[in-house]
C-alpha positions as CSV (number, residue, x, y, z in Angstrom):
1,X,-36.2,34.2,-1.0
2,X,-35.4,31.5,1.8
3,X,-35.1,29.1,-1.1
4,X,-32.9,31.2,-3.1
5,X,-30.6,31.7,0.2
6,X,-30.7,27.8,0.6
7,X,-29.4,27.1,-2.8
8,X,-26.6,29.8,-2.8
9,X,-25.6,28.5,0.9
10,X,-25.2,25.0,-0.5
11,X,-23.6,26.3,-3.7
12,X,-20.7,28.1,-1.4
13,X,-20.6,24.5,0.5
14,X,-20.1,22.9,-2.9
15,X,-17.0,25.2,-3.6
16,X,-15.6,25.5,-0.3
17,X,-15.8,21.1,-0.1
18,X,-14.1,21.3,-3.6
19,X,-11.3,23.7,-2.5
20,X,-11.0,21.5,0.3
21,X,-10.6,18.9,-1.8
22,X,-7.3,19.7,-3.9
23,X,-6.0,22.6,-0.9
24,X,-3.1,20.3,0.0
25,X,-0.4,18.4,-2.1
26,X,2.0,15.7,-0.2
27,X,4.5,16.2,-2.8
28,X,5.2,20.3,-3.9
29,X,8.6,20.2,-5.9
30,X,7.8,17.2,-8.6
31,X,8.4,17.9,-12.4
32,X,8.5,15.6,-15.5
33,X,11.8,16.7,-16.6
34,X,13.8,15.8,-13.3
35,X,17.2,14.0,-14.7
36,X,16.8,10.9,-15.9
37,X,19.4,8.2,-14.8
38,X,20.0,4.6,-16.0
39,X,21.0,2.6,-13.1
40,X,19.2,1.8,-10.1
41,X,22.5,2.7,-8.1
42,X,22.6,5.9,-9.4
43,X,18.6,6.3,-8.6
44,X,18.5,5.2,-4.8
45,X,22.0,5.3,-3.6
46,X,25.2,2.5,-3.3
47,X,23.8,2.0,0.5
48,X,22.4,-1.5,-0.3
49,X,21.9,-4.8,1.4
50,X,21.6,-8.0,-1.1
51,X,19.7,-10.8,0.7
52,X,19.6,-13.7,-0.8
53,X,16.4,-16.2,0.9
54,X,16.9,-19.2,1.9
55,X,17.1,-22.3,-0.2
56,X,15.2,-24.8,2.1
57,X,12.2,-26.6,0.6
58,X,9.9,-25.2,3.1
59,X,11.3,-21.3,2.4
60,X,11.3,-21.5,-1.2
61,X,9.3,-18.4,-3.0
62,X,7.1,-19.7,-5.8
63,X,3.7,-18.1,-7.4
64,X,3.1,-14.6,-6.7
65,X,4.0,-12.2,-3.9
66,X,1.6,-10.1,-2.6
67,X,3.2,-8.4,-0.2
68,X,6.4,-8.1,1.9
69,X,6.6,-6.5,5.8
70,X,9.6,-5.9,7.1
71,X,9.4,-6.2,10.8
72,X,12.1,-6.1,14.0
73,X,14.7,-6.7,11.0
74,X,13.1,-10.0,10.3
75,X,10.9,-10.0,6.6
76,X,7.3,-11.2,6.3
77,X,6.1,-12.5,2.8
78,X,2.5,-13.5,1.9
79,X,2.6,-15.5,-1.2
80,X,-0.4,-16.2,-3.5
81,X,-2.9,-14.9,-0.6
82,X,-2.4,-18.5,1.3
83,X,0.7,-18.6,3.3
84,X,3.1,-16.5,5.2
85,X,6.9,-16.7,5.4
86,X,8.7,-15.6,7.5
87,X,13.0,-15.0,7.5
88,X,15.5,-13.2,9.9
89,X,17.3,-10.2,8.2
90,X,19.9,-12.4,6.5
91,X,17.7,-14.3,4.7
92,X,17.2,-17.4,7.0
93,X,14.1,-19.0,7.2
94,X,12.5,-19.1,10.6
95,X,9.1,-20.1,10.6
96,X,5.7,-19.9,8.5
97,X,1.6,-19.8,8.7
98,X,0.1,-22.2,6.4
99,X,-3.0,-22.8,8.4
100,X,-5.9,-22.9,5.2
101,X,-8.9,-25.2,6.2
102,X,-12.3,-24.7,7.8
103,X,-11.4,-25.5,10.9
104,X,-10.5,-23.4,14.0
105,X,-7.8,-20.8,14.4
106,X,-7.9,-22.3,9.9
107,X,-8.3,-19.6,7.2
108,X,-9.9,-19.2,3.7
109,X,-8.1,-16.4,2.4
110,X,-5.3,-14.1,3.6
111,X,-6.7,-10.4,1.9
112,X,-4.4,-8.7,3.7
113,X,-1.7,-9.1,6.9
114,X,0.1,-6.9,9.2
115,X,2.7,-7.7,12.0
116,X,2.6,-6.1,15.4
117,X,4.3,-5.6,19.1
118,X,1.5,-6.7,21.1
119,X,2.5,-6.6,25.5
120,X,6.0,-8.3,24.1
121,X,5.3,-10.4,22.0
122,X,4.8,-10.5,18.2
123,X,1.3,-10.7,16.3
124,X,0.2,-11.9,12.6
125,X,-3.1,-10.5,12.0
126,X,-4.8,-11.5,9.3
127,X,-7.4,-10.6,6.7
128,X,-10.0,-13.2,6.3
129,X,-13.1,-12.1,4.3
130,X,-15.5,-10.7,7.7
131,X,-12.9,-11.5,9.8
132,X,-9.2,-10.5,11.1
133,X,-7.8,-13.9,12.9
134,X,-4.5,-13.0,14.9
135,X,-1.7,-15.1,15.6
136,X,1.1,-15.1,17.9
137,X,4.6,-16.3,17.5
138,X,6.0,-18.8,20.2
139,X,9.3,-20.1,19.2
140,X,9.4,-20.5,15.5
141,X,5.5,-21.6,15.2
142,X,2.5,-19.6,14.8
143,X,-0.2,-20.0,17.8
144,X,-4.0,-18.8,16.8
145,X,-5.1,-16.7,19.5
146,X,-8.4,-15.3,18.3
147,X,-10.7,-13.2,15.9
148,X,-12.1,-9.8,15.4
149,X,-15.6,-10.1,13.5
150,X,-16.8,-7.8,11.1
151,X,-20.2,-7.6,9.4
152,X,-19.1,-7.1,5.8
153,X,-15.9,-7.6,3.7
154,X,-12.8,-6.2,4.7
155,X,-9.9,-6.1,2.3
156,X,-7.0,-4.2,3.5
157,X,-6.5,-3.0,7.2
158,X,-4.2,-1.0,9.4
159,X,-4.3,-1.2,13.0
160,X,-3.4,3.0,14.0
161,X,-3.5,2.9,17.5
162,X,-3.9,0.1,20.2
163,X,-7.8,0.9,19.9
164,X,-8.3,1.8,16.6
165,X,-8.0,-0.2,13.2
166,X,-8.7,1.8,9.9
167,X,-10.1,-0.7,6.6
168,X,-11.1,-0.4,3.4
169,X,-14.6,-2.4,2.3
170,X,-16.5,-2.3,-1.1
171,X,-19.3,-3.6,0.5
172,X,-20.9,-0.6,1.7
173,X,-21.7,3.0,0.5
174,X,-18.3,4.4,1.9
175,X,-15.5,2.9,1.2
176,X,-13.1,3.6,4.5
177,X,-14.3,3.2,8.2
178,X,-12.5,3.5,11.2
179,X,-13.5,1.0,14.0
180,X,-12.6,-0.1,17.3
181,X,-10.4,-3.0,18.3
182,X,-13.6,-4.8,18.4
183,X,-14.6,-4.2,14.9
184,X,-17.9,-1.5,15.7
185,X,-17.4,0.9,13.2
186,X,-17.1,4.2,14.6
187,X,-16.8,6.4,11.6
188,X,-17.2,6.6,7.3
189,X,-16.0,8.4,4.7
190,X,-15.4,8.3,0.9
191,X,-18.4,7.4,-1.1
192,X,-17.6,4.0,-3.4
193,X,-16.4,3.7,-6.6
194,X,-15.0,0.7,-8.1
195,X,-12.4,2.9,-10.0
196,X,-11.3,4.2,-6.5
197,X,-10.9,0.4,-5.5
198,X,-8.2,-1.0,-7.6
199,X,-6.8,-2.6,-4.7
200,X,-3.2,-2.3,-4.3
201,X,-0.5,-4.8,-2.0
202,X,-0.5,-2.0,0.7
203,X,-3.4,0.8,0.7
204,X,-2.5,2.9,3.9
205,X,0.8,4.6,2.9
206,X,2.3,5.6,6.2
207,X,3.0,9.4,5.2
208,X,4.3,11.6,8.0
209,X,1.8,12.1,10.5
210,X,-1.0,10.5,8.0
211,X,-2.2,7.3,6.1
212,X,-3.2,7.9,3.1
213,X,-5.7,5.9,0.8
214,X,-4.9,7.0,-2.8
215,X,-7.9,6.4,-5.0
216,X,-7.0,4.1,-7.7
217,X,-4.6,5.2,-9.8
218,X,-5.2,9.1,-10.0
219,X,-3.4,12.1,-8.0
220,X,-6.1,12.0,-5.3
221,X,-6.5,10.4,-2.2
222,X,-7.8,10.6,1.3
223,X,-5.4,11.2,4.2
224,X,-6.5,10.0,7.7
225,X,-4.8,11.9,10.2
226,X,-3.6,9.9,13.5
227,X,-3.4,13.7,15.5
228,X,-7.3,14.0,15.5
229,X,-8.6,11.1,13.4
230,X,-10.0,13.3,10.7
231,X,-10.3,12.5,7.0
232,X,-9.5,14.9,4.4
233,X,-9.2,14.7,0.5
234,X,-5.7,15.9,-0.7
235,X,-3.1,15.5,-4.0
236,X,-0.3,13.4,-4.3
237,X,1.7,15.3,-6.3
238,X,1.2,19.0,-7.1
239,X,1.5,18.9,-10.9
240,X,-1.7,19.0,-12.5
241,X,-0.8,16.9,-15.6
242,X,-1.5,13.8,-13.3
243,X,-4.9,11.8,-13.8
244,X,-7.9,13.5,-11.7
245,X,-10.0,11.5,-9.3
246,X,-13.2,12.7,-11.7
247,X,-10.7,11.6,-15.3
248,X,-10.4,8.2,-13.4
249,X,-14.0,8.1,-13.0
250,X,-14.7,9.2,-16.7
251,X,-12.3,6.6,-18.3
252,X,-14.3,3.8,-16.3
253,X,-17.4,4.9,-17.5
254,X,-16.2,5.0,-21.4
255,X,-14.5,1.7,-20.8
256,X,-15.7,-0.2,-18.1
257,X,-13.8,-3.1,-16.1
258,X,-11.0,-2.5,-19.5
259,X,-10.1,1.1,-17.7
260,X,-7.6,-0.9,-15.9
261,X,-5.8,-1.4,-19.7
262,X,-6.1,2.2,-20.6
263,X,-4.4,3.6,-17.1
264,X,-1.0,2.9,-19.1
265,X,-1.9,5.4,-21.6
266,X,-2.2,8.7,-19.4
267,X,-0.1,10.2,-16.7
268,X,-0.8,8.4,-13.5
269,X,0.5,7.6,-10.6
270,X,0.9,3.7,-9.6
271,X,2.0,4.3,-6.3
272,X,3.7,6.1,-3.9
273,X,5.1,6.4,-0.6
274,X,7.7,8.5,2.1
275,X,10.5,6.5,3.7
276,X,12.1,9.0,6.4
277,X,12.3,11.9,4.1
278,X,12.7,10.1,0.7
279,X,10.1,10.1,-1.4
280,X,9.6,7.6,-3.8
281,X,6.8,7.9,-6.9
282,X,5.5,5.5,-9.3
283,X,4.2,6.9,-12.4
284,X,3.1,6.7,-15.9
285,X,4.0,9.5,-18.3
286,X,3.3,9.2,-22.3
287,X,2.7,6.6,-22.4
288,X,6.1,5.2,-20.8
289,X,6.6,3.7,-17.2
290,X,9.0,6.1,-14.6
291,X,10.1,5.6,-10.9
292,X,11.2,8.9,-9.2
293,X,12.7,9.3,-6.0
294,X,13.8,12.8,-4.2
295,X,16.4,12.0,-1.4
296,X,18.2,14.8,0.4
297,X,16.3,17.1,-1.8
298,X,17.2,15.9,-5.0
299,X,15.1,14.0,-7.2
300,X,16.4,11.8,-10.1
301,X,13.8,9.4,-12.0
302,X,14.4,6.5,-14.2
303,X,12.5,4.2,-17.3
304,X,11.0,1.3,-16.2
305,X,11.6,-1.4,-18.9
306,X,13.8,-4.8,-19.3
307,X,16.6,-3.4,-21.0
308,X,17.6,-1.5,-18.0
309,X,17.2,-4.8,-16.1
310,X,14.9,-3.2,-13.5
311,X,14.5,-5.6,-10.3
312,X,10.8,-5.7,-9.4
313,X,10.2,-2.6,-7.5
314,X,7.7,-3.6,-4.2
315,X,8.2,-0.5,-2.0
316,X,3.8,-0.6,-2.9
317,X,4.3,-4.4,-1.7
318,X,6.1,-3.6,1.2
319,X,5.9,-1.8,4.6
320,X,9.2,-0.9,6.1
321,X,10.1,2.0,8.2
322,X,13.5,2.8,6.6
323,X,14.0,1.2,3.8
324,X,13.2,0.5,-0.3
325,X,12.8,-3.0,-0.7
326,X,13.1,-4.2,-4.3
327,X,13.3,-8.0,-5.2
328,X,14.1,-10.6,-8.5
329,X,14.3,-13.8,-9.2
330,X,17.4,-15.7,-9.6
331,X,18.4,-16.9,-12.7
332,X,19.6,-20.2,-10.8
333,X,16.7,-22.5,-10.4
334,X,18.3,-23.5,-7.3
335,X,18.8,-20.4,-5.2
336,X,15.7,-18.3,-3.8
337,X,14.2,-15.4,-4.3
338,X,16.9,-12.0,-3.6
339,X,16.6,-8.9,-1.7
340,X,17.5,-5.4,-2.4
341,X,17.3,-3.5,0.8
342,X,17.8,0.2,-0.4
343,X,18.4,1.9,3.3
344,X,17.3,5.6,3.8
């Protein structure tokens, strides 16, 4: 009978963890058949700021971009995971880390970066493999000030709180852990899954009072909340068409690393994030590429494809508090790379 009891108490656990799981949505009022528009104006407003980089040798954007910060109205851009450049909010270049070697304050790798306020002054920190190395800004040069160690992997970070740094790892049994400012890990959560791990340019979408981790590309995620520093599984979006956490799982299992390949093929959602109010989502539907963004209420979407000459859409590349930032290259081989600051 005690046996009997056990299993039926850790049934109801079961159910009560799964209802848990898909109780809260971050988006309630998404459809697939919001209007469809053909011009980026027309999708995130005429409020727009072009900025075109600099053309200096030094500031020139070449290879890939792997992510963009915008920062005290001065952008940040980490190109090819080996240097940092960094302009004023018209496009002038002011200074850049390029500091690869073995040597000290010298990096491998730059996994991730973030840029900080720190008693005055501005920070880079920096994602190096076991370690995040920090750097201050003194004039228009790039001072290494010191390390935080880690005993494992890390390969995207967010400092939350002046104590507290959240990271994701696929080193270790859970994927996200929540440490001190001295890299002890203090708590765990979400079993890993190399599905769940598709790494994307920014994982910790700032989202109200919450980051959230979305895993891979499905309509699932984990939202850390800053109020009490609790995890807890929610949806992206409310419709139930999207790609499930457990279909994820299921396609990598029928294809294996080729899942990636296949993600085009079902209704998921790329990315995703909430710039004061407007929300912007990144999805796959049929087999055909959408973005969709509400603002004041009202969402509009529009097909992703060349012959609607779409700039490259980075908001997922990006961190900025009140802005869309979208980017192409010039068809002059002698100007730099240009900005679309959508501001909301």
């Amino acid at each position: 009978m005690k046996k009997k009891s056990f299993i039926y108490c850790f049934a109801l656990l079961l159910i009560s963890c799964q209802s848990e799981k898909i109780e809260r949505s971050l988006i309630n009022d998404f459809s697939f058949n919001i209007p469809l528009v053909n011009d980026i104006d027309d999708l995130l407003g005429k409020n727009v700021r072009t900025i075109q980089l600099d053309t200096l040798t030094e500031a020139l954007i070449g290879g890939n971009i792997n992510k963009i910060i915008k920062h005290d109205n001065s952008f940040f851009i980490l190109l090819d995971e080996k240097r940092i450049l960094h302009f004023d909010k018209n496009g002038k270049y002011i200074s850049s880390i390029d500091k690869r070697g073995g040597g000290p304050g010298e990096y491998a790798i730059i996994l991730d970066f973030n840029v900080y306020n720190q008693n005055g002054n501005t920070e880079i920190w920096i994602c190096d493999a076991k370690k995040i190395r920090k750097y201050i800004l003194s004039g228009n040069s790039w001072n290494f000030i010191g390390n935080i160690d880690f005993e494992f992997v890390i390969h995207k970070f967010r400092m939350i709180s002046d104590e507290h740094i959240l990271f994701v790892s696929g080193q270790n049994k859970e994927s996200l852990m929540l440490s001190d400012i001295n890299g002890k890990t203090l708590r765990t959560f979400l079993k890993t899954e190399i599905p769940f791990l598709t790494f994307k340019h920014v994982e910790f979408v700032k989202y109200d009072s919450c980051f959230v981790f979305q895993l891979g590309r499905s309509n699932e995620g984990v939202a850390f909340c800053t109020k009490d520093f609790s995890f807890e599984y929610v949806n992206i979006a409310s419709n139930e068409q999207f790609l499930t956490s457990k279909d994820l799982l299921n396609l990598f299992k029928k294809f294996g690393q080729d899942f990636l390949g296949e993600l085009s093929k079902t209704n998921c959602i790329r990315g995703f994030c909430n710039i004061n109010g407007s929300i912007w989502l990144d999805y796959y539907y049929r087999g055909e590429r959408f973005v969709a963004v509400k603002q004041k209420g009202v969402w509009k979407r529009i097909k992703v494809d060349v012959r609607n000459n779409f700039p490259t859409a980075i908001f997922g590349v990006s961190e900025s508090n009140d802005s869309f930032i979208l980017y192409e290259y010039p068809e002059d081989d002698n100007l730099n790379l240009i900005l679309y600051e959508y501001i909301q």
